[in-house]
PyMOL Python script that loads the backbone (N, CA, C, O; Angstrom):
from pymol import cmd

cmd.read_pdbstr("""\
ATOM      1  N   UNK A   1     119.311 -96.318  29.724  1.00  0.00           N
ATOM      2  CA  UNK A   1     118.798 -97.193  28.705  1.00  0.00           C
ATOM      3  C   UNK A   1     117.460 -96.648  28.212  1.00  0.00           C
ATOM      4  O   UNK A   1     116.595 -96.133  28.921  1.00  0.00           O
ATOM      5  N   UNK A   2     117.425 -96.810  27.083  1.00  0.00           N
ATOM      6  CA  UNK A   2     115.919 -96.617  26.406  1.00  0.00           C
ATOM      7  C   UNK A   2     115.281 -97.674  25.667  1.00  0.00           C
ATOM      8  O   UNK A   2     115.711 -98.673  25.091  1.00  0.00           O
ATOM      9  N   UNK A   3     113.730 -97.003  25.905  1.00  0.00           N
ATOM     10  CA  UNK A   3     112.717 -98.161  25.649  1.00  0.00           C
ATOM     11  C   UNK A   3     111.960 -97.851  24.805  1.00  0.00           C
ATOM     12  O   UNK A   3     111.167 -96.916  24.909  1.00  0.00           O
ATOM     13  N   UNK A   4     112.097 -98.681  23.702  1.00  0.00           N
ATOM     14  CA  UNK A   4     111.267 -98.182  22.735  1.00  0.00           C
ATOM     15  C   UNK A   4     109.541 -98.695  22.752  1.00  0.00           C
ATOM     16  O   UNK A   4     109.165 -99.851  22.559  1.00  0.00           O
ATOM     17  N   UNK A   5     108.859 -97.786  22.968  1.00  0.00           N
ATOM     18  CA  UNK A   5     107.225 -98.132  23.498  1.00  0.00           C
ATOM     19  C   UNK A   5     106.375 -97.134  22.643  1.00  0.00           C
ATOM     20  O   UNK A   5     106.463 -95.906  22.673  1.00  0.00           O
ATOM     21  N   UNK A   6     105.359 -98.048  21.716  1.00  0.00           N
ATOM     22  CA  UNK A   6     104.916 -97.332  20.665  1.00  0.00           C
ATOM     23  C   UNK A   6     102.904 -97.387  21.219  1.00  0.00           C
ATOM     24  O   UNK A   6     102.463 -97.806  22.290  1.00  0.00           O
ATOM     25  N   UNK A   7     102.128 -96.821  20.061  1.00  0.00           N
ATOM     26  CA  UNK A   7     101.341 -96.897  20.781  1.00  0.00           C
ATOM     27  C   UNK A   7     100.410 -97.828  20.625  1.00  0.00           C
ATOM     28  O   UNK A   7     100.220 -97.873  19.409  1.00  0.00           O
ATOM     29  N   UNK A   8      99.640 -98.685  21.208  1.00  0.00           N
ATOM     30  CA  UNK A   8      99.331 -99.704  21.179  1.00  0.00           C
ATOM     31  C   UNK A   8      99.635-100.944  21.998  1.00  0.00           C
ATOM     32  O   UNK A   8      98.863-101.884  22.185  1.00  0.00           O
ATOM     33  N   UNK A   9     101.141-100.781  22.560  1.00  0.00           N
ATOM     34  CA  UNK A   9     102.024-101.717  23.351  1.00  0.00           C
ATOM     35  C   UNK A   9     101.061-102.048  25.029  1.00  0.00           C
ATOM     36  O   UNK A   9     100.257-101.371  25.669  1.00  0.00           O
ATOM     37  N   UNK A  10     101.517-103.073  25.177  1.00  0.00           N
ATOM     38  CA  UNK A  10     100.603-103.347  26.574  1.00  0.00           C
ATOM     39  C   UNK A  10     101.992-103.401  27.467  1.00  0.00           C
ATOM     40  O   UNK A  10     103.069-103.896  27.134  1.00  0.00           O
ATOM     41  N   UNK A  11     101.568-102.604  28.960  1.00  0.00           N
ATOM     42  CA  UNK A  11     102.574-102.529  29.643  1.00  0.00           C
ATOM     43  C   UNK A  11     101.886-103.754  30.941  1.00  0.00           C
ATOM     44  O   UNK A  11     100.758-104.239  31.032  1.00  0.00           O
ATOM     45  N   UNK A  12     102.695-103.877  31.507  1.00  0.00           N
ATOM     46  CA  UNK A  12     102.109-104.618  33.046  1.00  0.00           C
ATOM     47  C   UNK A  12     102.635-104.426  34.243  1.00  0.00           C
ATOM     48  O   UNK A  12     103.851-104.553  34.382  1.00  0.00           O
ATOM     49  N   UNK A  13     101.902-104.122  35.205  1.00  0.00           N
ATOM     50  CA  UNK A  13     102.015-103.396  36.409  1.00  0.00           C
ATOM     51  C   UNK A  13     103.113-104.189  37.143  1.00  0.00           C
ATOM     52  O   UNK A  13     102.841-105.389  37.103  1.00  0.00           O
ATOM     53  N   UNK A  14     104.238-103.936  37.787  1.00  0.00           N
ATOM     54  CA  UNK A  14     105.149-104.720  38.543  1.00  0.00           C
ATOM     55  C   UNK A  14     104.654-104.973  40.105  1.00  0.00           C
ATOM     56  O   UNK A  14     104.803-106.056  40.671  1.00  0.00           O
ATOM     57  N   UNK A  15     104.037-103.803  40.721  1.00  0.00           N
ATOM     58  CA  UNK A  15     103.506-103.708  41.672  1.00  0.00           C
ATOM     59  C   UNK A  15     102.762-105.288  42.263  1.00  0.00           C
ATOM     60  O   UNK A  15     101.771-105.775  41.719  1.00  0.00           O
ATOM     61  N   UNK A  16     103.393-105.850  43.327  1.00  0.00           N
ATOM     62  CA  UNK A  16     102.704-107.308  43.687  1.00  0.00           C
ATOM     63  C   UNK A  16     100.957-106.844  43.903  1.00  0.00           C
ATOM     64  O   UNK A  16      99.935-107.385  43.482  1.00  0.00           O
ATOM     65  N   UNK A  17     101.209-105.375  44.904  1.00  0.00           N
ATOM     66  CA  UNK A  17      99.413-105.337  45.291  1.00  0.00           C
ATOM     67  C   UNK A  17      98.574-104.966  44.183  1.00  0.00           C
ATOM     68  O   UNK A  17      97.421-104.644  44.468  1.00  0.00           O
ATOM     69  N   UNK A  18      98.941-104.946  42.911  1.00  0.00           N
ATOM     70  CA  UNK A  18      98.181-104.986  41.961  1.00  0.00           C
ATOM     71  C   UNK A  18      98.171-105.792  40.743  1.00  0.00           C
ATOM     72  O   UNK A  18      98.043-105.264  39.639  1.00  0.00           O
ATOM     73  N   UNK A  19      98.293-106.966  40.893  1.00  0.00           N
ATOM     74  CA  UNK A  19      98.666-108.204  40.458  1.00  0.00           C
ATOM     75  C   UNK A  19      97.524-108.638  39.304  1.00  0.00           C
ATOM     76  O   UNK A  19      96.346-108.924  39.514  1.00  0.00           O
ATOM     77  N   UNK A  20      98.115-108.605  38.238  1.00  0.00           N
ATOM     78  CA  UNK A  20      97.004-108.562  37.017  1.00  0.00           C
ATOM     79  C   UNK A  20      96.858-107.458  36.291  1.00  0.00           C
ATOM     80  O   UNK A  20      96.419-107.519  35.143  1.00  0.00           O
ATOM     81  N   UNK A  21      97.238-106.215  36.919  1.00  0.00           N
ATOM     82  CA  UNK A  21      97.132-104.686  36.025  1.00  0.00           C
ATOM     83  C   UNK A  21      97.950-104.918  34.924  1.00  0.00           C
ATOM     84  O   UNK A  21      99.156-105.149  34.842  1.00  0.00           O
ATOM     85  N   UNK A  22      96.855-104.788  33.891  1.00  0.00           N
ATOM     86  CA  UNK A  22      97.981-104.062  32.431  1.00  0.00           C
ATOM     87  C   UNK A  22      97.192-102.804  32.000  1.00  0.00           C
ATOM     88  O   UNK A  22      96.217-102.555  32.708  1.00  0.00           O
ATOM     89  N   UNK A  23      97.458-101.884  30.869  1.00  0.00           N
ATOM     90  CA  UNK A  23      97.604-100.867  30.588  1.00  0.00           C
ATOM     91  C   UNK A  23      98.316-100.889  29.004  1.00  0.00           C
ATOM     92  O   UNK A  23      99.390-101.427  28.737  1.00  0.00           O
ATOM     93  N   UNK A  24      97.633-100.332  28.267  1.00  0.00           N
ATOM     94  CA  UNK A  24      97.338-100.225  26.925  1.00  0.00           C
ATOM     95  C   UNK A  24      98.503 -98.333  26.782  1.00  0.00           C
ATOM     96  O   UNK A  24      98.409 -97.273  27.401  1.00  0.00           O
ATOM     97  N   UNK A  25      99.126 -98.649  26.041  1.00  0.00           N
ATOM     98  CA  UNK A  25      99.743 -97.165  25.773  1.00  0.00           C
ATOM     99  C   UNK A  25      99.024 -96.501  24.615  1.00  0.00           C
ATOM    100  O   UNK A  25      99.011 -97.157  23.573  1.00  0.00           O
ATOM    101  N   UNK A  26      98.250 -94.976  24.604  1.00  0.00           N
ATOM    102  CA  UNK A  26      97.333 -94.469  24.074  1.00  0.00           C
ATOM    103  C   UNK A  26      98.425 -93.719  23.158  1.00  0.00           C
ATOM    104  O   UNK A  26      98.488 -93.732  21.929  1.00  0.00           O
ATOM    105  N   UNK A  27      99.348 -93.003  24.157  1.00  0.00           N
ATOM    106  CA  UNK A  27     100.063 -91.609  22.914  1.00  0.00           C
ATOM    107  C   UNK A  27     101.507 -91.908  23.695  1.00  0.00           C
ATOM    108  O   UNK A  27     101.485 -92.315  24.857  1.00  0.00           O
ATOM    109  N   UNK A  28     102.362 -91.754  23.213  1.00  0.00           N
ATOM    110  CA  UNK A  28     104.016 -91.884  23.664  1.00  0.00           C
ATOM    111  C   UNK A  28     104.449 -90.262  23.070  1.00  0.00           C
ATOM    112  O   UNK A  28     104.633 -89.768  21.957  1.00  0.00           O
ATOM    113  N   UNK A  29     104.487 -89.808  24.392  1.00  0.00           N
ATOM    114  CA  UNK A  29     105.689 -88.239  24.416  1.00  0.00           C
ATOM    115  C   UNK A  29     107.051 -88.619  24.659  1.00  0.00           C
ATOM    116  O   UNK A  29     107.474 -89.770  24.773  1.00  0.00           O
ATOM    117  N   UNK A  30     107.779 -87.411  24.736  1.00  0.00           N
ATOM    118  CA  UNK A  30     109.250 -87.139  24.632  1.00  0.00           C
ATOM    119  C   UNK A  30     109.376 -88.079  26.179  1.00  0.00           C
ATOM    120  O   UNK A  30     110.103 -89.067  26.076  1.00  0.00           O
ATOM    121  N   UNK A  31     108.807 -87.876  27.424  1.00  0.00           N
ATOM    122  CA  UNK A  31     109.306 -88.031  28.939  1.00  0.00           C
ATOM    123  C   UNK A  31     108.449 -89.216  29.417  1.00  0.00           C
ATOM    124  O   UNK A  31     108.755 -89.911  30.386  1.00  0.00           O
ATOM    125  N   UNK A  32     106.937 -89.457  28.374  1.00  0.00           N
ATOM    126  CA  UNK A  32     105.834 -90.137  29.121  1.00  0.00           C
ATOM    127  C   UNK A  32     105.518 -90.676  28.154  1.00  0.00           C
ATOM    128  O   UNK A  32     105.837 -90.384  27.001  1.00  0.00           O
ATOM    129  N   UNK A  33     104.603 -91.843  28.657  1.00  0.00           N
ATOM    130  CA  UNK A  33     103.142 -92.191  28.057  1.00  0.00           C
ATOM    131  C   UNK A  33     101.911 -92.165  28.655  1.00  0.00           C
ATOM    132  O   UNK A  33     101.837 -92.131  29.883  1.00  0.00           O
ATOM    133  N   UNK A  34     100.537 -92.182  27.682  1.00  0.00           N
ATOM    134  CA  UNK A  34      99.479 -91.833  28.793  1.00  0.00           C
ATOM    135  C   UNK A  34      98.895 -93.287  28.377  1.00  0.00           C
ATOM    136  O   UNK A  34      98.854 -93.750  27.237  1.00  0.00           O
ATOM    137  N   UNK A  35      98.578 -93.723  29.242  1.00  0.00           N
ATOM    138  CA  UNK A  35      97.588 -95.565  28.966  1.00  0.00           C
ATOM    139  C   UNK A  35      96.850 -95.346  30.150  1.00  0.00           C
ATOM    140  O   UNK A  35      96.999 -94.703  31.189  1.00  0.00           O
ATOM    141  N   UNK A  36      95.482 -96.556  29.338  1.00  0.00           N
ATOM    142  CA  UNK A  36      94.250 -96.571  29.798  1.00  0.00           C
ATOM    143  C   UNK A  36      93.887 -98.290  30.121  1.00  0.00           C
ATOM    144  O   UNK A  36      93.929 -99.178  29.269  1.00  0.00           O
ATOM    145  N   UNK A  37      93.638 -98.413  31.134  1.00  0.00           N
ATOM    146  CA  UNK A  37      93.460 -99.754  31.926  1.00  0.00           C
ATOM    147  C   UNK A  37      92.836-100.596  31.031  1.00  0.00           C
ATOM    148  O   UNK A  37      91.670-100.275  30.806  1.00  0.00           O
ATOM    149  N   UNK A  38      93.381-101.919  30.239  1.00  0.00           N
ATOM    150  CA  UNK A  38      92.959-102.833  29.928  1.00  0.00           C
ATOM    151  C   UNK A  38      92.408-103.808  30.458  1.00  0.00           C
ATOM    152  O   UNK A  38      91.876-104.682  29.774  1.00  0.00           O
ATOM    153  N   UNK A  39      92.438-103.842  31.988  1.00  0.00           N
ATOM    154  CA  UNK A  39      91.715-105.097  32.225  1.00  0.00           C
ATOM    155  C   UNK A  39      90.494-105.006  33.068  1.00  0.00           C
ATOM    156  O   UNK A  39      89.769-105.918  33.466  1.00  0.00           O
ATOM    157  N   UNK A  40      90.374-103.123  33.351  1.00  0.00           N
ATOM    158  CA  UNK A  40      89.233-103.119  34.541  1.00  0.00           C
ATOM    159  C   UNK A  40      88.506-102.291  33.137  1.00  0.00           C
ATOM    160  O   UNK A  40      89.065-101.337  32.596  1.00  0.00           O
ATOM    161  N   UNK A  41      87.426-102.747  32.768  1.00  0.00           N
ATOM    162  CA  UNK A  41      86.742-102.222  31.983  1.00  0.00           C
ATOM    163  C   UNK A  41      85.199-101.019  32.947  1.00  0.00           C
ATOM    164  O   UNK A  41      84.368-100.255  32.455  1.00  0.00           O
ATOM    165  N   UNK A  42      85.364-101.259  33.804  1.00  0.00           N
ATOM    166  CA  UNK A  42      84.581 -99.793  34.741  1.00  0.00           C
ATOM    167  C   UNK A  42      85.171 -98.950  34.961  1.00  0.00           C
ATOM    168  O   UNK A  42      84.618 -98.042  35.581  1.00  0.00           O
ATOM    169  N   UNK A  43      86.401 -98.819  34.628  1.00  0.00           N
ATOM    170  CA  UNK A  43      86.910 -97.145  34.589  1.00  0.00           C
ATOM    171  C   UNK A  43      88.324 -97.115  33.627  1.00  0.00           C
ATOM    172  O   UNK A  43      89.389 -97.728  33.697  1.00  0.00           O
ATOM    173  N   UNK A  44      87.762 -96.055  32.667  1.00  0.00           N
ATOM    174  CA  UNK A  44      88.085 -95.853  31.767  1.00  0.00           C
ATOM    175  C   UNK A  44      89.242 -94.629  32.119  1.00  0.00           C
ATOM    176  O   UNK A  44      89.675 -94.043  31.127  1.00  0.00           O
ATOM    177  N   UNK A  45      89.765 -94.207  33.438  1.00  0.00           N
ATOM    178  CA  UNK A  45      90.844 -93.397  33.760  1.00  0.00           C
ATOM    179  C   UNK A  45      92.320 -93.768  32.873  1.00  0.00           C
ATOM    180  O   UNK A  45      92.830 -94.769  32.369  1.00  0.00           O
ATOM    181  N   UNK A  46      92.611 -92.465  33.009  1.00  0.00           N
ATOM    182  CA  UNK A  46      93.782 -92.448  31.991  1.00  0.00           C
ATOM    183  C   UNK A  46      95.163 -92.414  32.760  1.00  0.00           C
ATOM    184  O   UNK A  46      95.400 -91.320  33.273  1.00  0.00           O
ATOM    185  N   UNK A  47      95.964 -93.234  32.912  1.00  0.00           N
ATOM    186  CA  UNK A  47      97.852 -92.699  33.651  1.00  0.00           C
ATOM    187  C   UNK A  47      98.651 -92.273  32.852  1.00  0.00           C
ATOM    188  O   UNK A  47      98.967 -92.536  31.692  1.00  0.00           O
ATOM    189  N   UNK A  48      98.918 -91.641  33.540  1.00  0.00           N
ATOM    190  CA  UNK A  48     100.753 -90.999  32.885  1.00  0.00           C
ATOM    191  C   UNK A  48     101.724 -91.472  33.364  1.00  0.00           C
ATOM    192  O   UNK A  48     101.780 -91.370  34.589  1.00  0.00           O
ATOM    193  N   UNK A  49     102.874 -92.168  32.680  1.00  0.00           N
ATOM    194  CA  UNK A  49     103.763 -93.063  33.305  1.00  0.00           C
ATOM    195  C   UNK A  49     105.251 -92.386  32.755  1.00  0.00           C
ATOM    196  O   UNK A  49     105.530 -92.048  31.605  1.00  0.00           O
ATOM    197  N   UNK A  50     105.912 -92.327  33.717  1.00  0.00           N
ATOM    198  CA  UNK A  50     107.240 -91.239  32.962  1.00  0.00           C
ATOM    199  C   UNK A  50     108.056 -92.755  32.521  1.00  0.00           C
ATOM    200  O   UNK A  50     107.945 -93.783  33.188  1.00  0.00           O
ATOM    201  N   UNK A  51     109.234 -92.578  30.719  1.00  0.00           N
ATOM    202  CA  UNK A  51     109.599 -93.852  30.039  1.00  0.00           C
ATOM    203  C   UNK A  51     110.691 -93.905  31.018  1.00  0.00           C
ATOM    204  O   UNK A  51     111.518 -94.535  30.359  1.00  0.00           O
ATOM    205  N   UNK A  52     111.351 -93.626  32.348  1.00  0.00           N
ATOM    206  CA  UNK A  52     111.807 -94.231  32.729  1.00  0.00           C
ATOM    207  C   UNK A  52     111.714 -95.251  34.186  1.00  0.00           C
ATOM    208  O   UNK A  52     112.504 -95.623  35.053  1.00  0.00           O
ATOM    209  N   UNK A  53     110.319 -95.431  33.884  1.00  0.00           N
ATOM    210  CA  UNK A  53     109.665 -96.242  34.961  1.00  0.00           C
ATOM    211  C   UNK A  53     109.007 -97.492  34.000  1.00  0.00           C
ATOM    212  O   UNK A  53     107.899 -97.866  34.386  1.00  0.00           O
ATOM    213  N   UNK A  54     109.458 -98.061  33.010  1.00  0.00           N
ATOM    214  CA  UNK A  54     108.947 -98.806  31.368  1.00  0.00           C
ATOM    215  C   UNK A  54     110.596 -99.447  31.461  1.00  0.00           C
ATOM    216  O   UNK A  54     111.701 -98.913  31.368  1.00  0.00           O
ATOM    217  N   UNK A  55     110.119-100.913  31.701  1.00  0.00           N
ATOM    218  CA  UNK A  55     111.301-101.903  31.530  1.00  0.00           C
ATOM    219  C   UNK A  55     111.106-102.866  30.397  1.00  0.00           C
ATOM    220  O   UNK A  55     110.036-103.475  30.373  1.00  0.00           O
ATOM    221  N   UNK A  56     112.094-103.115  29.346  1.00  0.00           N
ATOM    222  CA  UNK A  56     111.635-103.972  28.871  1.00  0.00           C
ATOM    223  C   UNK A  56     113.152-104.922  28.366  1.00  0.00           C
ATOM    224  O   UNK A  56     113.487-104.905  27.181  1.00  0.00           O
ATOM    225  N   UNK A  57     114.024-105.765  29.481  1.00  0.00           N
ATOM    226  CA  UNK A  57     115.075-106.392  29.361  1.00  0.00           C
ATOM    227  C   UNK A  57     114.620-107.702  29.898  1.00  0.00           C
ATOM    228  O   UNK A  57     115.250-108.734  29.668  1.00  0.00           O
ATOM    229  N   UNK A  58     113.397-107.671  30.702  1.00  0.00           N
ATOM    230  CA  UNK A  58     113.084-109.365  31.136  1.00  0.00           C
ATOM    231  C   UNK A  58     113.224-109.412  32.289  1.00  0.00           C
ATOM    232  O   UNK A  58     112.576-110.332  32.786  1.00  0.00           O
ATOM    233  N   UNK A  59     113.993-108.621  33.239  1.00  0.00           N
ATOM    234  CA  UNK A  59     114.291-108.373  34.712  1.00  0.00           C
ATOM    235  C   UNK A  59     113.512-108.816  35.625  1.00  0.00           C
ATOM    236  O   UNK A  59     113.234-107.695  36.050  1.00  0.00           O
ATOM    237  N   UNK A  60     112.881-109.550  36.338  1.00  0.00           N
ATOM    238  CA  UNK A  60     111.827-109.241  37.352  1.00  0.00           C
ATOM    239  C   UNK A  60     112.323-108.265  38.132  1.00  0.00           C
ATOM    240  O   UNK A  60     113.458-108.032  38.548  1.00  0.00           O
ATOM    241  N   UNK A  61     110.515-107.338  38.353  1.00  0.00           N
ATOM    242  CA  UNK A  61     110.837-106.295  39.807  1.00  0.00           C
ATOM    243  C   UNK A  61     109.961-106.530  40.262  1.00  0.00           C
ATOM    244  O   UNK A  61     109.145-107.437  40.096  1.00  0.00           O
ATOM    245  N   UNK A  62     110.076-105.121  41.383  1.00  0.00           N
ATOM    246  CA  UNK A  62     108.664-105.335  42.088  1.00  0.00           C
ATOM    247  C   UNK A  62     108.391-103.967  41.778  1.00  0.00           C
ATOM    248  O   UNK A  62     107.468-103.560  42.484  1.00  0.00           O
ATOM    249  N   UNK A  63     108.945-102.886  40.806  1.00  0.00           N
ATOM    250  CA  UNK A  63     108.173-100.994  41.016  1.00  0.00           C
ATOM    251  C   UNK A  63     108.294-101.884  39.492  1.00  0.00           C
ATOM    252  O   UNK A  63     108.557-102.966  38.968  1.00  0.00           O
ATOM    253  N   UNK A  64     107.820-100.295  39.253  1.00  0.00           N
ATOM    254  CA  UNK A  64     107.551 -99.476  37.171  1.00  0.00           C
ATOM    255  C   UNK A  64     107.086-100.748  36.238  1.00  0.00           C
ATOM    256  O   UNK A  64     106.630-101.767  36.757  1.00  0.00           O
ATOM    257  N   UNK A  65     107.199-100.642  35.190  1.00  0.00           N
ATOM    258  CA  UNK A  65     105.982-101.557  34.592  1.00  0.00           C
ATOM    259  C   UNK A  65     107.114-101.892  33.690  1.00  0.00           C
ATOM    260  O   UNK A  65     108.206-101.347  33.530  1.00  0.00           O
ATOM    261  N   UNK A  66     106.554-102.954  33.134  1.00  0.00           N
ATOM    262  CA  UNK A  66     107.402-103.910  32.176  1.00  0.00           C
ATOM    263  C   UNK A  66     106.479-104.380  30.764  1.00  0.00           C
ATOM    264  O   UNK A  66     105.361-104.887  30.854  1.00  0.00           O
ATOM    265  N   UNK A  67     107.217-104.089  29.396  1.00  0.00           N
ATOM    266  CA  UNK A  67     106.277-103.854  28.140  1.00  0.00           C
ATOM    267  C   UNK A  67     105.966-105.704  28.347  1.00  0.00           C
ATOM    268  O   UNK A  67     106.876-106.500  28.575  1.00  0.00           O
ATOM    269  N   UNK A  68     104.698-106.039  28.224  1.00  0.00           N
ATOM    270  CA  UNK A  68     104.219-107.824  27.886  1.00  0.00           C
ATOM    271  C   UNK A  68     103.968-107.747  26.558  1.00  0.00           C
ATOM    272  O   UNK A  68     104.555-108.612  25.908  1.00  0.00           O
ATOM    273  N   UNK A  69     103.281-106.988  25.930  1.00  0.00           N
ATOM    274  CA  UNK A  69     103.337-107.050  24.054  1.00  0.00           C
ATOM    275  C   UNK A  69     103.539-106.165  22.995  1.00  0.00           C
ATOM    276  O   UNK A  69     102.707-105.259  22.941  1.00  0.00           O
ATOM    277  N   UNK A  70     104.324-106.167  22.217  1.00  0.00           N
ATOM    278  CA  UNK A  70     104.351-105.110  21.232  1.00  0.00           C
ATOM    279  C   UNK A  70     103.502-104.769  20.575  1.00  0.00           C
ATOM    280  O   UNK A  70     102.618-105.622  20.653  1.00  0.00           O
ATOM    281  N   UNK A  71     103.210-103.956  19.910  1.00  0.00           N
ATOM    282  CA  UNK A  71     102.117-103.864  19.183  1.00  0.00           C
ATOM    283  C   UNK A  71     102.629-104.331  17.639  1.00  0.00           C
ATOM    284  O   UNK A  71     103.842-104.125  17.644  1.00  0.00           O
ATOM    285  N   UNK A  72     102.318-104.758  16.598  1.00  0.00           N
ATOM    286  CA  UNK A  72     102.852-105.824  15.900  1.00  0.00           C
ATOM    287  C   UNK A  72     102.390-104.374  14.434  1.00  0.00           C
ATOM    288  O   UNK A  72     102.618-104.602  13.246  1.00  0.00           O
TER     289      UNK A  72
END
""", "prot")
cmd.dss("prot")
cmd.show_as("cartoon", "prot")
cmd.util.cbc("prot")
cmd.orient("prot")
């Protein structure tokens, strides 16, 4: 399945021990995206997240991140 994730889109961390992480998508490649932490504003570090770890059917998990807003 593919996910269409543009840039601007806010992803959110599935991970329970990091409960509250979202992540802003900066640039969308062919395999990845690179996003930069929206909610901890003291570090401005950048991730690379490969698009098939990017859910966006509504599923709950507990791994890979799930899109919360489109960018409009």
């Amino acid at each position: 399945m593919t996910v269409s994730i543009k840039e601007g889109d806010v992803l959110r961390d599935n991970d329970p021990r990091v409960k509250g992480r979202t992540l802003r998508v900066l640039t969308v490649g062919d395999a990845t995206v690179v996003c930069e932490s929206e909610t901890s504003a003291r570090t401005s570090r950048r991730t690379i997240i490969a698009l098939t770890r990017i859910h966006d059917d509504g599923k709950e998990r507990r791994t890979g991140f799930t899109v919360v807003r489109a960018r409009r």
